[in-house]
C-alpha positions in Angstrom: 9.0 28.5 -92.6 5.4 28.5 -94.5 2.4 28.8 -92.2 -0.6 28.2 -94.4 -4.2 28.7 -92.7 -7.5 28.1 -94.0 -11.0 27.2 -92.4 -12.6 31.2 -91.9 -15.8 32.2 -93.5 -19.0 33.9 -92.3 -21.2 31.9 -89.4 -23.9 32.6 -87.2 -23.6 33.4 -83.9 -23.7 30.3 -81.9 -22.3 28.7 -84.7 -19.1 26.7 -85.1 -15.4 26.8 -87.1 -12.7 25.3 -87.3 -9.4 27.1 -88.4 -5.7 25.1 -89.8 -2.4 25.9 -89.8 0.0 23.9 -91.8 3.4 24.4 -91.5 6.5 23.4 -93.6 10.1 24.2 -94.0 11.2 24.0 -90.7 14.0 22.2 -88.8 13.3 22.7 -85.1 11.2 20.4 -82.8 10.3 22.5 -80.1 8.0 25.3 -80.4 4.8 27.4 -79.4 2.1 27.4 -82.2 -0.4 30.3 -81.0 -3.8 31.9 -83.0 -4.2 35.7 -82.8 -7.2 37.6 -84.1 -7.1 41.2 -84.9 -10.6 43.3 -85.3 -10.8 46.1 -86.9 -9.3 48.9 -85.0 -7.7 47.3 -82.3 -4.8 45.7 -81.6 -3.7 42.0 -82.4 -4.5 39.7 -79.5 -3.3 36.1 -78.3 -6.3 33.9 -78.2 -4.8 30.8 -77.9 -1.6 28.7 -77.6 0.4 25.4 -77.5 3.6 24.0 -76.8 4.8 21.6 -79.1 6.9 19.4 -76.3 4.8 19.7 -73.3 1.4 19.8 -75.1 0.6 22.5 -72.5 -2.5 25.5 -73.7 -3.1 28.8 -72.7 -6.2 30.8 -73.6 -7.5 34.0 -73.6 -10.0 34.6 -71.0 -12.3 35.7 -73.7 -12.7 32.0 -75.4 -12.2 29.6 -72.5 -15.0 27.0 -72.4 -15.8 28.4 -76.2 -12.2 27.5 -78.4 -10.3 24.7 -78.3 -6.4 24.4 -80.1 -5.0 21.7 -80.6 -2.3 20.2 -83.1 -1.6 16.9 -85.7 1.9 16.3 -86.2 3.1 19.8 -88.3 -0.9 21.1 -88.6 -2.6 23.0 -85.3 -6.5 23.3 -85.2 -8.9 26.2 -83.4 -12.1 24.6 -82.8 -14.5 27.9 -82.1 -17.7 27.0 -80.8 -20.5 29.4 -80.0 -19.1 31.8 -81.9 -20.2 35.3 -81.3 -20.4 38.8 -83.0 -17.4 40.1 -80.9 -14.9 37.2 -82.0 -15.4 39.1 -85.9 -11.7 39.2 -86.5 -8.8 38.1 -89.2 -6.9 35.2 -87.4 -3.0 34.8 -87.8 -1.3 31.7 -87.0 2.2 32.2 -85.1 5.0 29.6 -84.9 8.0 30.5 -82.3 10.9 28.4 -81.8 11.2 27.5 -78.2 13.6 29.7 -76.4 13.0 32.8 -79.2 10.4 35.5 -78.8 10.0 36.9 -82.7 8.7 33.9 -84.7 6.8 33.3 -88.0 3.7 34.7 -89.7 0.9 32.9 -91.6 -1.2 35.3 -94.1 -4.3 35.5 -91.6 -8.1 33.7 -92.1 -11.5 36.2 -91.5 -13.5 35.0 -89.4 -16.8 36.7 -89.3 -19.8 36.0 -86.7 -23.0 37.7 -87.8 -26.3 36.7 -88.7 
C-alpha cells in the first residue's frame, strides 16, 4: 500500500488548504482513511476520519466547524478552513483495513499557519 499526500505549504491564519491522499496497491474495500497532525513536541493526534463503507466522519474537537475530510474513489481530501497558528503541524495520512487496528503510513505534508 502507497499513501502519497501533498497540498501543505505556509498560510495565513484565517486562511485555507486543502491536503490529498492517494492511495494505491491495495486489495481491500473496506477501510478507515484518517489525517493526523503532529507539532513539534507533542504527540501525534487524530484530527479526522472516514469510513470507506458507511461514509461516516469523526473529528477532533479541535477542527469541528473548521476541517472537512472527505474522499474520491481511492484519494481522501482535508479541507482546513480558518486555519490557525495552533494547527502548525506535519500531517500523516493513515489507511486501516476494517476490522485491523495497525494500518498504513503516508510520508506526512507541513502544514504551517503563520503570518
Amino acid at each position: 500500500v502507497q499513501l502519497v499526500e501533498s497540498g501543505g505549504g505556509l498560510v495565513q491564519p484565517g486562511g485555507s488548504l486543502r491536503l490529498s491522499c492517494a492511495a494505491s496497491g491495495f486489495t481491500f474495500s473496506t477501510y478507515v482513511m484518517s489525517w493526523y497532525r503532529q507539532a513539534p513536541g507533542k504527540e501525534r493526534e487524530l484530527v479526522a476520519a472516514i469510513n470507506s463503507w458507511s461514509g461516516n466522519t469523526n473529528y477532533a474537537d479541535s477542527v469541528k466547524g473548521r476541517f472537512t475530510i472527505s474522499r474520491d474513489k481511492n484519494t481522501v481530501y482535508l479541507q482546513m478552513n480558518s486555519l490557525k497558528p495552533e494547527d502548525t503541524a506535519v500531517y500523516y495520512c493513515k489507511m486501516t483495513q476494517m476490522g485491523r487496528t495497525s494500518g498504513y503510513w503516508g510520508q506526512g505534508t507541513q502544514v504551517t499557519v503563520s503570518s
